[in-house]
C-alpha positions in Angstrom: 11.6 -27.2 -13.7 12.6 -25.0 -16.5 13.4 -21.4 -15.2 14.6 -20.1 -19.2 15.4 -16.7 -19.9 12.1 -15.0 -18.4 11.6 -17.7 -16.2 8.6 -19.3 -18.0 8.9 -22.4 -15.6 7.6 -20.5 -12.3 4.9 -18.8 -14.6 3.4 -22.2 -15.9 4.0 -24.1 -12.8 1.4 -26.1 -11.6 1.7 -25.1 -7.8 2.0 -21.2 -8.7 0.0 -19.1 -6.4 -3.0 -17.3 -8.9 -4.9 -15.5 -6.2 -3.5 -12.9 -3.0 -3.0 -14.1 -0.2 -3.1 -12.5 3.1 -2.5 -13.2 6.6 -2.9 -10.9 10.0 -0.1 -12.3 11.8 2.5 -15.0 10.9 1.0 -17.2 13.5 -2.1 -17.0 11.2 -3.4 -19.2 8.3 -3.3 -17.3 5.0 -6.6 -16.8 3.6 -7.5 -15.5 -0.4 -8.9 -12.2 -0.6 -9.8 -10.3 -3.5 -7.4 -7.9 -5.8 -8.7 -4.6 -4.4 -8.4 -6.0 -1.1 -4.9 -7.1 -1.4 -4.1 -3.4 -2.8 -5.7 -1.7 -0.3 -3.7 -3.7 2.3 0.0 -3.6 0.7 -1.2 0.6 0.3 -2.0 0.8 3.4 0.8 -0.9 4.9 2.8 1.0 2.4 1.6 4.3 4.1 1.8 3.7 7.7 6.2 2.5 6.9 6.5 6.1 5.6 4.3 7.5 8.0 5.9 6.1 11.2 9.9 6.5 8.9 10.0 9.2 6.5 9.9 8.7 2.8 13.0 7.3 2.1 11.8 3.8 4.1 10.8 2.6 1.8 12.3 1.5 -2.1 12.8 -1.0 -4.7 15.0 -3.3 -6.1 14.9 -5.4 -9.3 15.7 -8.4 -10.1 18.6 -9.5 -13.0 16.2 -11.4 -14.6 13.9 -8.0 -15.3 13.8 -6.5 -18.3 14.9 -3.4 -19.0 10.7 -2.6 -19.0 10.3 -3.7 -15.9 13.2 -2.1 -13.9 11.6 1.0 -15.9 8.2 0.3 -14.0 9.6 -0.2 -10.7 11.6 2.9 -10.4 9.0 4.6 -11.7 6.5 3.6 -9.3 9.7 3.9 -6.2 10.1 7.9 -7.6 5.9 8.6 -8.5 4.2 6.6 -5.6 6.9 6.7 -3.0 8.4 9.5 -3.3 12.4 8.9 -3.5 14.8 7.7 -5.5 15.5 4.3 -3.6 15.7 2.1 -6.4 18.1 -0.5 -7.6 18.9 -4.0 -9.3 21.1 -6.4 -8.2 22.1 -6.9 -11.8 24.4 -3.7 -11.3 26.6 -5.3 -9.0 25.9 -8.6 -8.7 23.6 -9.6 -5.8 25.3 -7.7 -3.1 22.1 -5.2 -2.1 20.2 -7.4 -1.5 22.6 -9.6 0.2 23.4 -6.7 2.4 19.6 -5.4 2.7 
């Protein structure tokens, strides 16, 4: 497989995952579930991390591969949605936050 410069290989591929996914437990099978359900879940998870932790649990990070849109989208949503400014990419210094998250 073909990763290219946007990685068009894991977009196209034939095993790629189309619809969410969810499980209750790891010991669990994962089971499809609709959009809105899936949202709900991540929010909700989401709320209860900065609920039990503070605001600044939770952040962001980008990949190198991201365009300059996209890192613009995820700190976006990190600063609007979560609250802080926890947001980086690893394309400023390598991989080493995420290799030390």
């Amino acid at each position: 497989m073909r990763e290219g410069r946007f990685a068009w290989g894991y977009a196209t591929h034939a095993d790629r995952v189309l619809h969410p996914l969810l499980r209750d437990s790891i010991d669990d099978e994962w089971r499809e579930v609709s959009w809105d359900e899936a949202i709900a879940h991540t929010a909700a998870k989401l709320l209860d991390v900065q609920t039990r932790h503070g605001r600044g649990a939770i952040g962001g990070m980008t990949s190198s591969r991201c365009t300059n849109e996209e890192v613009f989208l995820v700190q976006k949503m990190v600063r609007t949605a979560f609250g802080n400014n926890n947001v980086d990419t690893c394309a400023r210094v390598c991989h080493s936050p995420r290799a030390s998250g």
